[in-house]
C-alpha positions as CSV (number, residue, x, y, z in Angstrom):
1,X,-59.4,5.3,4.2
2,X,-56.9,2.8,6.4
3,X,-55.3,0.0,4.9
4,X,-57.1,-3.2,5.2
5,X,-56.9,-7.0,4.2
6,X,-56.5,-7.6,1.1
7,X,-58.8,-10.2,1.0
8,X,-61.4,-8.3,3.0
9,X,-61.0,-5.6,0.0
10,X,-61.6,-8.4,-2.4
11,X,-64.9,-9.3,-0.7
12,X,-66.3,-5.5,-0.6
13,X,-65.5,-5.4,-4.2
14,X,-67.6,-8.2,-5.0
15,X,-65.4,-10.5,-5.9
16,X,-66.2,-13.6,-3.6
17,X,-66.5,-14.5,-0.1
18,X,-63.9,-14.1,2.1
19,X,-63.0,-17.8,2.3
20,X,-63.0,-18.2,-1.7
21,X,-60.7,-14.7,-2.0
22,X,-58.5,-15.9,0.0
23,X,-57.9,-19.3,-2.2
24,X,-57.8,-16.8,-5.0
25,X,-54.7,-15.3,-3.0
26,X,-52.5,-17.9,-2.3
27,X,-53.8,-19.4,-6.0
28,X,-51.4,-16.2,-7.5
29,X,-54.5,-15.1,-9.3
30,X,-54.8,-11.7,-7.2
31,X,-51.9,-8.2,-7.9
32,X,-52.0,-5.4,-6.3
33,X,-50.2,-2.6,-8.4
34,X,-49.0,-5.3,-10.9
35,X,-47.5,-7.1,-9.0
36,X,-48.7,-10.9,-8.0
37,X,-49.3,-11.1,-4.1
38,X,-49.9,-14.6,-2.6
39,X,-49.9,-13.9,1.3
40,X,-53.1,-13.6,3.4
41,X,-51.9,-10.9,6.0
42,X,-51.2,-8.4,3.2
43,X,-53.2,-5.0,2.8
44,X,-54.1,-2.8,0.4
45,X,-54.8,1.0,0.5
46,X,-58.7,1.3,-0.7
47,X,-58.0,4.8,-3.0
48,X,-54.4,4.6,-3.3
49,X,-53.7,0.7,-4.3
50,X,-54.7,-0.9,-7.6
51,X,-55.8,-4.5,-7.0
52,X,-56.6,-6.9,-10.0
53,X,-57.6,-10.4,-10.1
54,X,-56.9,-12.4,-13.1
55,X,-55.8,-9.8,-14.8
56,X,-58.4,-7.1,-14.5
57,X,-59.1,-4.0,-12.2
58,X,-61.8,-4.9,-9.3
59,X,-62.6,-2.0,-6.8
60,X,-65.4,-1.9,-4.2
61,X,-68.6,0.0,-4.3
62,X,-68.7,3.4,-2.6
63,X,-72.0,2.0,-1.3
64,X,-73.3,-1.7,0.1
65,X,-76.4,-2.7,-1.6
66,X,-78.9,-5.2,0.5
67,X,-81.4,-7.0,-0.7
68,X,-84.4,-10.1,0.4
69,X,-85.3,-12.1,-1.9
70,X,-88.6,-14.5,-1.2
71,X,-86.8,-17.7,-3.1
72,X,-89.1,-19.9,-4.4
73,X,-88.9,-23.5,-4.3
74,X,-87.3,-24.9,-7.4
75,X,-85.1,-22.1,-7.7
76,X,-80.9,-23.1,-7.0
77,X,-78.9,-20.9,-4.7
78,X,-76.0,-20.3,-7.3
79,X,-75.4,-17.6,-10.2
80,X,-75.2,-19.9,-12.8
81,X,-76.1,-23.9,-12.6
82,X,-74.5,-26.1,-15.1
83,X,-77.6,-28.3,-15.9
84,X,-80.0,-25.1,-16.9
85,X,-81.7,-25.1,-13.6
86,X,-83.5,-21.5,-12.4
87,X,-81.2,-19.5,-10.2
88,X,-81.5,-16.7,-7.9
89,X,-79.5,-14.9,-10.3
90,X,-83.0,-14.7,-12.5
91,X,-84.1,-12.2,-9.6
92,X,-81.8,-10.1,-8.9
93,X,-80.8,-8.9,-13.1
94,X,-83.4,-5.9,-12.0
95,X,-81.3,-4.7,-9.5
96,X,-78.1,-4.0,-11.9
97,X,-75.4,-5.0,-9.3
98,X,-73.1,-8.1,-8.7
99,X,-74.4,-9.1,-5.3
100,X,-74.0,-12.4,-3.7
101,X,-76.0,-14.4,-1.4
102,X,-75.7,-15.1,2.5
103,X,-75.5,-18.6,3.1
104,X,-78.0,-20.6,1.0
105,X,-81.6,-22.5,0.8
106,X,-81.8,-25.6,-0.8
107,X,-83.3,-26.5,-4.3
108,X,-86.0,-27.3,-3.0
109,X,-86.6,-25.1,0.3
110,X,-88.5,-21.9,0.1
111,X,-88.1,-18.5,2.6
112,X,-85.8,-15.8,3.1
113,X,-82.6,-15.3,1.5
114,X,-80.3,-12.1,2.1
115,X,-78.0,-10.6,-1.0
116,X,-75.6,-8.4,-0.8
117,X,-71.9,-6.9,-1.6
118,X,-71.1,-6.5,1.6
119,X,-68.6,-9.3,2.1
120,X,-68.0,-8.3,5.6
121,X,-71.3,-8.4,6.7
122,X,-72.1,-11.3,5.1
123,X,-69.1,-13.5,6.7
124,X,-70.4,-12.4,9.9
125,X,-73.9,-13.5,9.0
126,X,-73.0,-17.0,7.8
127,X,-69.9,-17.8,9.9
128,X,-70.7,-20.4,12.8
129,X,-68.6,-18.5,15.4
130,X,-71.0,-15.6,15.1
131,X,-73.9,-17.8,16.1
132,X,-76.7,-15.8,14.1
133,X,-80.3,-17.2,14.0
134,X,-82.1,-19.1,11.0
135,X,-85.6,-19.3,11.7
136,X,-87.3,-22.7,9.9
137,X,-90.7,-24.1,9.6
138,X,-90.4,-27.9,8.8
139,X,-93.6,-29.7,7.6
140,X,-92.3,-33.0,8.6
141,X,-94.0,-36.7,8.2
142,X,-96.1,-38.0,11.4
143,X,-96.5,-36.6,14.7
144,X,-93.6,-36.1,16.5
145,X,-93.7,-37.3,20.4
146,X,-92.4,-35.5,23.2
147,X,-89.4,-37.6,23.4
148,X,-88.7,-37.0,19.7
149,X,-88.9,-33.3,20.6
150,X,-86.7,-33.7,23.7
151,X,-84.1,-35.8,21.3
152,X,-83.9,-32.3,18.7
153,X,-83.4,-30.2,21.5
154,X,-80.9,-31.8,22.9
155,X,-78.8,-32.2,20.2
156,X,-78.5,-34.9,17.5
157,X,-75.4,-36.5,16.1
158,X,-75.0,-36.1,12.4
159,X,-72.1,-37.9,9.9
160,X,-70.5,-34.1,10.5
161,X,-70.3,-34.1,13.7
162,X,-73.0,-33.3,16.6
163,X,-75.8,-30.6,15.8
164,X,-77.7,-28.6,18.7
165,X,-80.7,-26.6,17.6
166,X,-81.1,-23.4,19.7
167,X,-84.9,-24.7,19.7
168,X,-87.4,-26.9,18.7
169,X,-91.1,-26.8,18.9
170,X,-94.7,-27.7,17.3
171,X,-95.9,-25.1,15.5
172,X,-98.9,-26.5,14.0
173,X,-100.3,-30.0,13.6
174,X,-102.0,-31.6,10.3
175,X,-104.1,-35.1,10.3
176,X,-100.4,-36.7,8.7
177,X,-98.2,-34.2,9.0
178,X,-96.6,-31.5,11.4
179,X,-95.2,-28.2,11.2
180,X,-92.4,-27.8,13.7
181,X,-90.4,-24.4,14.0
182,X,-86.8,-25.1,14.6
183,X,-84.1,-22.4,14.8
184,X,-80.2,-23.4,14.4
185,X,-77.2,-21.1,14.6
186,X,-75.5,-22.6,12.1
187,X,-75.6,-23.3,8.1
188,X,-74.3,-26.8,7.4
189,X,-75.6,-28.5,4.3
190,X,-79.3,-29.9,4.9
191,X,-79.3,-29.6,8.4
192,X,-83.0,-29.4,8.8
193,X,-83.8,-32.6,6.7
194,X,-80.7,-34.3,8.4
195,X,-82.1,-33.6,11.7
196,X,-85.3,-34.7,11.6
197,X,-85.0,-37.4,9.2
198,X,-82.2,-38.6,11.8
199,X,-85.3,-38.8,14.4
200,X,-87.8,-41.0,12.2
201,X,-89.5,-38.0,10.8
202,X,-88.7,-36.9,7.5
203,X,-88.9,-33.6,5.7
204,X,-91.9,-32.8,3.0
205,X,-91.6,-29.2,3.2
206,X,-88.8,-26.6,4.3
207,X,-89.7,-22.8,4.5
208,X,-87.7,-20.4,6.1
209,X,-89.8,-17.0,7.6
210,X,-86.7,-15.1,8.4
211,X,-83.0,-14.7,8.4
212,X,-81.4,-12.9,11.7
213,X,-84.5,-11.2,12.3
214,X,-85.5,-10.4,8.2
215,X,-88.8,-12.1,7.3
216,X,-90.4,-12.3,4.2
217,X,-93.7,-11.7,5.7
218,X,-95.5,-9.9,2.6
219,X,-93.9,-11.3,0.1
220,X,-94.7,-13.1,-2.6
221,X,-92.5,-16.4,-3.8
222,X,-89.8,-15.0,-6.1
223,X,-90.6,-11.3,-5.0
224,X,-87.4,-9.5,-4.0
225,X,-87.1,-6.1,-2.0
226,X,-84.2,-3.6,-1.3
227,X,-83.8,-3.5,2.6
228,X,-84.3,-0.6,4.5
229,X,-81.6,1.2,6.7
230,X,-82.8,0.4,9.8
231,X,-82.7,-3.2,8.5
232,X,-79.4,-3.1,7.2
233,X,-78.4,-1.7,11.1
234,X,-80.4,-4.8,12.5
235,X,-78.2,-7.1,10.6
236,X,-75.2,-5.7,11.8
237,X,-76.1,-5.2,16.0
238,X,-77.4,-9.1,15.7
239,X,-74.3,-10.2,13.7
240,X,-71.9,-8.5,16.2
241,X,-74.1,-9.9,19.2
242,X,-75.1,-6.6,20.4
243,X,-79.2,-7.5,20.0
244,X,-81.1,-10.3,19.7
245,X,-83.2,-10.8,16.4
246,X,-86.9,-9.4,17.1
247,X,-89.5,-12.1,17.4
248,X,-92.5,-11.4,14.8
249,X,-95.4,-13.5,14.6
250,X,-94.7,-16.8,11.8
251,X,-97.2,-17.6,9.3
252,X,-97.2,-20.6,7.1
253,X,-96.2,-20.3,3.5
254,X,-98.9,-19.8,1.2
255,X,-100.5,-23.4,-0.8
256,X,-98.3,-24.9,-3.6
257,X,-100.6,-24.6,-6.4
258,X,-98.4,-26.2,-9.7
259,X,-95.0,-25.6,-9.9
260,X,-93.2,-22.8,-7.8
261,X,-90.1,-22.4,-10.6
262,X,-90.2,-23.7,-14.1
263,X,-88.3,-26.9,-14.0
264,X,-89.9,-28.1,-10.5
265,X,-92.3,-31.2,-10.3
266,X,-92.9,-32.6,-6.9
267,X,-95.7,-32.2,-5.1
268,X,-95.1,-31.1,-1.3
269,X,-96.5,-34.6,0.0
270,X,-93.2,-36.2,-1.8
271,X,-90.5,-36.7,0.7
272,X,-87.7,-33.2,-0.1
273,X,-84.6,-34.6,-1.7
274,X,-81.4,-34.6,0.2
275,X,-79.4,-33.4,-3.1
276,X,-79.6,-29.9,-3.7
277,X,-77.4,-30.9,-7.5
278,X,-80.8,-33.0,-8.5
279,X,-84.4,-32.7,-7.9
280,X,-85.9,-35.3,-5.9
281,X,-87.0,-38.4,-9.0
282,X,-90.9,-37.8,-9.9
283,X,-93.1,-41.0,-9.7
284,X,-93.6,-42.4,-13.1
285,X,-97.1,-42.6,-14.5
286,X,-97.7,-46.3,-13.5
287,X,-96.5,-45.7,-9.4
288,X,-99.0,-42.7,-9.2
289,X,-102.0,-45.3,-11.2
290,X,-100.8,-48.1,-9.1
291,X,-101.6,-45.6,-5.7
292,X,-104.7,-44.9,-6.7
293,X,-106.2,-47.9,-7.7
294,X,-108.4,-49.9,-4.5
């Protein structure tokens, strides 16, 4: 096998993305044959080389794994969460392998989320410049107007910087609520609830179909499938630009009945919080008597 990146090997192997090996680099936490190596350009023969971080032997798998997971709302995006919270790494202990996630869904979103160690793959699935669709369906409050819609479309000036959705549209209207599918190219932090709460219409509801062309159709909340081959090719021609992903009809998630993750206590008619580190505050006994009274 040829030389390649070091840090490239470090993401095959499982370590950590791309980005985060390379701060493991130039943090002198990475040797390659015993000896410390801090610069980013330098490569490693996969075979040959022996490549430790922090002091023990990492090598990548002779074969990628892949993997959908259904992630239910309530559920964090992390391995491990601090303050006891479920994590995505409850689903995948099945599996037996140290794989990641691509990009991330929010506490308190539900939909498709792609795992793998692949870290190649996965940079090119995540990284803006690759410009791979996220397909969303946002229940959001109120009815939307055309100029609203028109506003989305054309792009929407966030504290980040401006955010363009490749499109926007109604999917499906409720007597207070609507269901619009939007699809962005990009994975900033809350983008959805930023862009529609930045035109008057707030999110209650954030489900995700499909990921570059993987949908979850079939799936149960918290169900989580190995993908197939032809899959796994799919990701790759639409990461690489080669094919766009292949439309599918969208269904709406299934009814919140109770909680979708132990630990989760809204009810999808409360506003989604804009914190994926805390759950949005629950109503205390008195505001939810004080609604219901005449």
């Amino acid at each position: 096998m040829s030389a390649e990146r070091l840090q490239k090997y470090l993401a095959r192997a499982g370590v950590a993305s791309r980005r985060h090996a390379e701060e493991l680099i130039t943090a002198g936490r990475v040797a390659v044959n015993n000896t410390t190596v801090t610069e980013l350009g330098s490569r490693v023969e996969p075979g040959t080389d022996l490549v430790s971080v922090d002091g023990k032997l990492v090598t990548p798998p002779e074969e990628s794994s892949y993997f959908l997971l259904y992630k239910p709302v309530g559920v964090v995006t992390t391995l491990s969460d601090p303050q006891g919270r479920p994590t995505v790494a409850n689903y995948l202990e099945e599996t037996g392998k140290r794989l990641f996630p691509v990009g991330r869904l929010d506490y308190d979103a539900e939909g498709a989320l792609l795992f793998t160690d692949d870290g190649a793959l996965a940079h090119k699935l995540t990284h803006p410049s690759f410009q791979v669709p996220r397909t969303y369906l946002a229940k959001v409050k109120g009815e939307p107007d055309i100029m609203t819609l028109d506003k989305l479309r054309g792009g929407v000036r966030l504290e980040d910087g401006m955010a363009t959705p490749v499109s926007v549209g109604v999917f499906e209207s409720a007597e207070k609520n609507t269901w619009l599918k939007i699809v962005v190219a990009e994975g900033r932090p809350h983008l959805i609830k930023r862009l529609c709460a930045a035109v008057g219409h707030p999110v209650v509801r954030l489900f995700r179909p499909a990921y570059a062309g993987i949908g979850v159709e079939g799936l149960r909340p918290g169900a989580l499938r190995p993908l197939k081959k032809a899959e796994v090719e799919l990701l790759n021609d639409v990461a690489e630009g080669r094919v766009a992903p292949p439309t599918a009809e969208l269904r709406l998630p299934p009814r919140r009945h109770g909680r979708a993750a132990p630990g989760f206590n809204e009810s999808d008619e409360d506003e989604l919080s804009m914190d994926d580190d805390a759950p949005a505050p629950r109503k205390a006994a008195g505001e939810r008597g004080a609604r219901k009274a005449p």
